[in-house]
VOTORVEX-823486 format. One record per atom (N, C-alpha, C, CB): x, y, z. Coordinates in pm, whole numbers, plus 50000, padded with zeros to 5 digits. Glycine has a CB too. Layout:
// VOTORVEX-823486
XYZ ...
//
This chain:
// VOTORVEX-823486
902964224566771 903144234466874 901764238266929 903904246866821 901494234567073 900154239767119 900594253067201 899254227867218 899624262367150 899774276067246 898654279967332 900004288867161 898734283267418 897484284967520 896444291567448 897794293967655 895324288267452 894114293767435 893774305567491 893304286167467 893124318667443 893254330467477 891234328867520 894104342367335 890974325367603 889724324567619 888914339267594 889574318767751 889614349867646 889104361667706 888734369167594 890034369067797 890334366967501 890144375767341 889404368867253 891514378567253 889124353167285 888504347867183 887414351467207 888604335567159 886324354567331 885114357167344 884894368467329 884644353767435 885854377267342 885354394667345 885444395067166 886844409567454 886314390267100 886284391166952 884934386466893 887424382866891 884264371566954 883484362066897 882294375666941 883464343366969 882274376667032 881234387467094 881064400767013 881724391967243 882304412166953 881944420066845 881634412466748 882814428766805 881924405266673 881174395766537 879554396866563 881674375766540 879384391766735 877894387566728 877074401966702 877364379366885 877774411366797 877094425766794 877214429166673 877654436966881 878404431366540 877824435166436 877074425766355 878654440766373 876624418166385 875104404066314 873764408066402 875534380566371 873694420666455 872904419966546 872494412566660 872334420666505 873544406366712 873704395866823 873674383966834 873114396566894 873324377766710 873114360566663 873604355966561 871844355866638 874374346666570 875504340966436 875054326566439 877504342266468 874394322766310 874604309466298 876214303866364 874414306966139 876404296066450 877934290366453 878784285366410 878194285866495 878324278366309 879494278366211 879854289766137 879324269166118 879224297866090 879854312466051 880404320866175 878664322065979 880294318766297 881294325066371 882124320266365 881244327166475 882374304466399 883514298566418 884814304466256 882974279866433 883704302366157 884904307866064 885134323366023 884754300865931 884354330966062 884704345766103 885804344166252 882984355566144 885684336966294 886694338166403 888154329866356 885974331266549 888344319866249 889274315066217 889854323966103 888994302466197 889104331966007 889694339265941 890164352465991 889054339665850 889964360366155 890614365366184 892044366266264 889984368366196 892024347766297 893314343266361 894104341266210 893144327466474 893734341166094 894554335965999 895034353865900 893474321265898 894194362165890 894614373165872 895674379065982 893504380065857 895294378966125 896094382566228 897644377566172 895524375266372 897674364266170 899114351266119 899454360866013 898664330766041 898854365865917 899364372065800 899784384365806 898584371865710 899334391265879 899774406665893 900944406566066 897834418865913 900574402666097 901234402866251 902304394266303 900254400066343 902034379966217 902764367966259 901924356666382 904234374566324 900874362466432 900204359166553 898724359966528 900634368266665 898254346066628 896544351266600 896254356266693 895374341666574 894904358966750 894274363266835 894244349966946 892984368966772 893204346266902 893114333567004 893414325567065 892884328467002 894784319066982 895714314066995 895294298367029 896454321767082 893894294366920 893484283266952 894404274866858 891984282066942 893824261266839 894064251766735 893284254766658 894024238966756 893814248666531 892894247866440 893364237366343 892634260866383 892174229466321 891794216666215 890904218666101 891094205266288 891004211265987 890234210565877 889324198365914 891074209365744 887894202765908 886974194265947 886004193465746 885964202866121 885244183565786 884014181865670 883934200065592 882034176065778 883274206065715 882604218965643 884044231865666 880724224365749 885314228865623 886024240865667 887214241265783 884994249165711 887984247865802 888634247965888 887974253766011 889654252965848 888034249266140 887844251166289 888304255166388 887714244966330 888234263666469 889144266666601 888624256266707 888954283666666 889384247366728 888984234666810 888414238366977 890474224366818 888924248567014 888684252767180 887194259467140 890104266367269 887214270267059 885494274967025 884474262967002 885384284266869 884964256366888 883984249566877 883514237267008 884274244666749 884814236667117 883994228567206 883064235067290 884754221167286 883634250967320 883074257367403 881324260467338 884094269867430 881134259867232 879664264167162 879124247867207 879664269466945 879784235067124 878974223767113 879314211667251 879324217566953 879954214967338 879904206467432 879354214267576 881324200167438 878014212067624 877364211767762 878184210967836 876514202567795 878364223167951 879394223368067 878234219368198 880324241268085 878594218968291 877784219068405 877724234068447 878354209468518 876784241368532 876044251868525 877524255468643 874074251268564 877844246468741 879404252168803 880644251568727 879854244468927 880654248668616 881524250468531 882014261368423 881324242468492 880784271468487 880734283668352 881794291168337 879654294968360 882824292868231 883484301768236 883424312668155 884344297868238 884384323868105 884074335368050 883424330667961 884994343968014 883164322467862 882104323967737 881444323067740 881914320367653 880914313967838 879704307867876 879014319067914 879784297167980 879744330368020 878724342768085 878274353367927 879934355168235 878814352467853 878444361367748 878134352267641 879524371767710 878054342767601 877834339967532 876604323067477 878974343167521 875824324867426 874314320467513 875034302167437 871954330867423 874384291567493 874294275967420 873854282467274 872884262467502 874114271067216 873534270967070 871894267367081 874394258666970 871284269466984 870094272167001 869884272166819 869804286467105 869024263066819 869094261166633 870094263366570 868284269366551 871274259566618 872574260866538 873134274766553 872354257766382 872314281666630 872894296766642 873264303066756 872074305666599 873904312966787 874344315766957 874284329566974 875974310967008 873894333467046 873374350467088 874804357767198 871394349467218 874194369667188 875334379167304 874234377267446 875654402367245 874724373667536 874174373767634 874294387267723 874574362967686 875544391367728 875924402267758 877844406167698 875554401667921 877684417867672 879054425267625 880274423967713 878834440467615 881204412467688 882314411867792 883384427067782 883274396167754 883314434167688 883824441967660 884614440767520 884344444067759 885714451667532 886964445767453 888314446867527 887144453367313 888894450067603 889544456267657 890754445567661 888904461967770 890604436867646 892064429167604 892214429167435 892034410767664 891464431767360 891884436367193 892264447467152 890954435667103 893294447367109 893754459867071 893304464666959 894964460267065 893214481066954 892974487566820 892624480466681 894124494266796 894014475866651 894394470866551 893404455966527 895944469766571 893234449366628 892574433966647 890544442166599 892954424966898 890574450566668 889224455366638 889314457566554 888604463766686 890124463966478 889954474166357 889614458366193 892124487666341 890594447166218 890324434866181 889464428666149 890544429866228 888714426266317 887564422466337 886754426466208 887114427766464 885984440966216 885204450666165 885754447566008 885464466666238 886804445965973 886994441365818 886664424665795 888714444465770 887084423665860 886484408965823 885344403365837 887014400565872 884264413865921 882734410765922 882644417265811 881724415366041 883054428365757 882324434665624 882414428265494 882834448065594 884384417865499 884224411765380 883344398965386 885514409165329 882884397665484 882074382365473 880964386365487 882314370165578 880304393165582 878794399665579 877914389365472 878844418265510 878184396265375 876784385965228 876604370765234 877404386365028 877754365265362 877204351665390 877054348465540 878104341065326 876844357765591 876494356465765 875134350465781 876434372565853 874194347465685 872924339865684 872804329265582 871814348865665 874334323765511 874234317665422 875554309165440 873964325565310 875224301565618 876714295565644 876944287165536 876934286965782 876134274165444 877104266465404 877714270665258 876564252965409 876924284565202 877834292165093 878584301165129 877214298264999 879174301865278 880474304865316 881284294865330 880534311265419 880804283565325 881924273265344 882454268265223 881494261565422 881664266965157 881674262864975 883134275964933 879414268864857 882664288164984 883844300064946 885104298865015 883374315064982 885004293165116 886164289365196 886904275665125 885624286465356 886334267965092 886904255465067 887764257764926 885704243765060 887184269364858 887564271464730 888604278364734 886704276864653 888954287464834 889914298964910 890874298764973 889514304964986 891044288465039 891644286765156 892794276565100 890604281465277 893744276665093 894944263165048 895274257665133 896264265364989 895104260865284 895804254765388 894534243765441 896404266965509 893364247665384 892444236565444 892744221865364 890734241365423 892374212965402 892314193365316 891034192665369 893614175965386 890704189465220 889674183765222 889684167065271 889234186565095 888884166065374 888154152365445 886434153765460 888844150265619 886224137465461 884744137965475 884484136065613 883984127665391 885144129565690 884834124565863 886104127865909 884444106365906 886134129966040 886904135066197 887794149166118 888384118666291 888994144766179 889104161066171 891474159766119 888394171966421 891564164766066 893264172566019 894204183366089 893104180665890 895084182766204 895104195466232 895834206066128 895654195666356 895814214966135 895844225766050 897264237666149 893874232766035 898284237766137 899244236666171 899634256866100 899924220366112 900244262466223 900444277066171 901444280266050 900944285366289 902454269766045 902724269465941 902314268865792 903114264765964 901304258965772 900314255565688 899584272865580 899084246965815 899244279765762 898364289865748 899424299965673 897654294765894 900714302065697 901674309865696 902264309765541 902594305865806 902314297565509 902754289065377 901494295765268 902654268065406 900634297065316 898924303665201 899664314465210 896814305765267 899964322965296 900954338765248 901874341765215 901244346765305 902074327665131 903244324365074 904654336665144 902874325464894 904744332465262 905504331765371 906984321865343 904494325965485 908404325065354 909324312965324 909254307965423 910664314065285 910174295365429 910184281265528 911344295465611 911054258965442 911844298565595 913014308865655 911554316765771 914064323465485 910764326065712 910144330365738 909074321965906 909814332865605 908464311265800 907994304665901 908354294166017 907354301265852 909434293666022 910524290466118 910544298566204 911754289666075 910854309866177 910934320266287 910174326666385 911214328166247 908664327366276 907224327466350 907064324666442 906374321966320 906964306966378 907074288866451 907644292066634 908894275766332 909224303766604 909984297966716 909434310166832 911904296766681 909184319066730 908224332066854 907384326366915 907274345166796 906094324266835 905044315966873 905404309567001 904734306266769 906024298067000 906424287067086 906964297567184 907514274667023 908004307767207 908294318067308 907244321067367 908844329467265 906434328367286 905344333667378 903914325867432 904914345067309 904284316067375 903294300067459 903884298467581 903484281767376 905504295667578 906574293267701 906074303067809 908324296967657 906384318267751 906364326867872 904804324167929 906714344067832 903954327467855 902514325667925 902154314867999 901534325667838 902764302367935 902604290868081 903304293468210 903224275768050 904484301468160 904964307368288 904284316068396 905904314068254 903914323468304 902794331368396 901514326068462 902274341268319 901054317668425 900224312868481 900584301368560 899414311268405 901634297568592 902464290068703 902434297568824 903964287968665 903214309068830 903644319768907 902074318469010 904044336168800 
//
């Protein structure tokens, strides 16, 4: 099931992470501060934020739309919302360029955010002994050495030890509210 990519919430979220790091995140520790708040979101809510994909790569699981938007060069007429706030990588790391706001995250999505920088914090300068903790943590990731696994909401849902009853139903929201939003952006 692919669901539209939430560009706007993924950058205004990726963007508080950067502001509480003081504005610069190695990127692979955003990318997985940003996958462990689409996977807490799945657990408490039924829904992530972002509403990216996500795959098990070498170092961890990935949000596939972030990570192209950090590691693939757009053309300078191609910039879209992340790009304006959010700087190229630069020694593996990416800055706030400027504050898109928050104003499409709700309360609750902030309030998240802010927990999940505090439980990870002690490795925000120590990406690959956050990944080592992730790999050890995480049940829904597979381990591979090259390309990439997708990593399926079910998968994520099944770690919260969630029933197949349960994640069926998710599954069929999810897919609803993918439906309506392509709709909307038809219109």
């Amino acid at each position: 099931m692919q669901l539209p990519f939430n560009e706007v919430k993924a950058t205004q979220a990726a963007s508080r992470f950067l502001e509480l790091a003081a504005g610069t995140l190695n990127y692979m520790v955003l990318i997985k501060l940003l996958y462990m708040l689409d996977r807490a979101a799945m657990f408490r809510w039924g829904r992530p934020v972002t509403f990216d994909e996500y795959y098990s790569m070498k170092n961890g699981p990935v949000l596939s739309a972030v990570h192209d938007l950090i590691t693939e060069q757009r053309p300078p007429q191609e910039s879209g919302y992340w790009s304006q706030h959010i700087s190229e990588p630069s020694g593996y790391s990416v800055s706030l360029n400027s504050s898109p706001g928050d104003g499409s995250l709700s309360e609750a999505e902030e309030e998240l955010i802010q927990a999940i920088f505090t439980e990870y914090k002690p490795y925000i300068s120590k990406p690959f002994e956050l990944v080592e903790l992730l790999h050890k943590t995480l049940p829904e990731w597979t381990e591979i050495t090259s390309g990439r696994v997708p990593l399926r909401h079910g998968d994520i849902l099944r770690a919260a030890n969630r029933s197949d009853v349960e994640v069926e139903a998710i599954e069929q929201e999810l897919e609803a509210l993918g439906s309506d939003y392509r709709t909307l952006l038809v219109r």
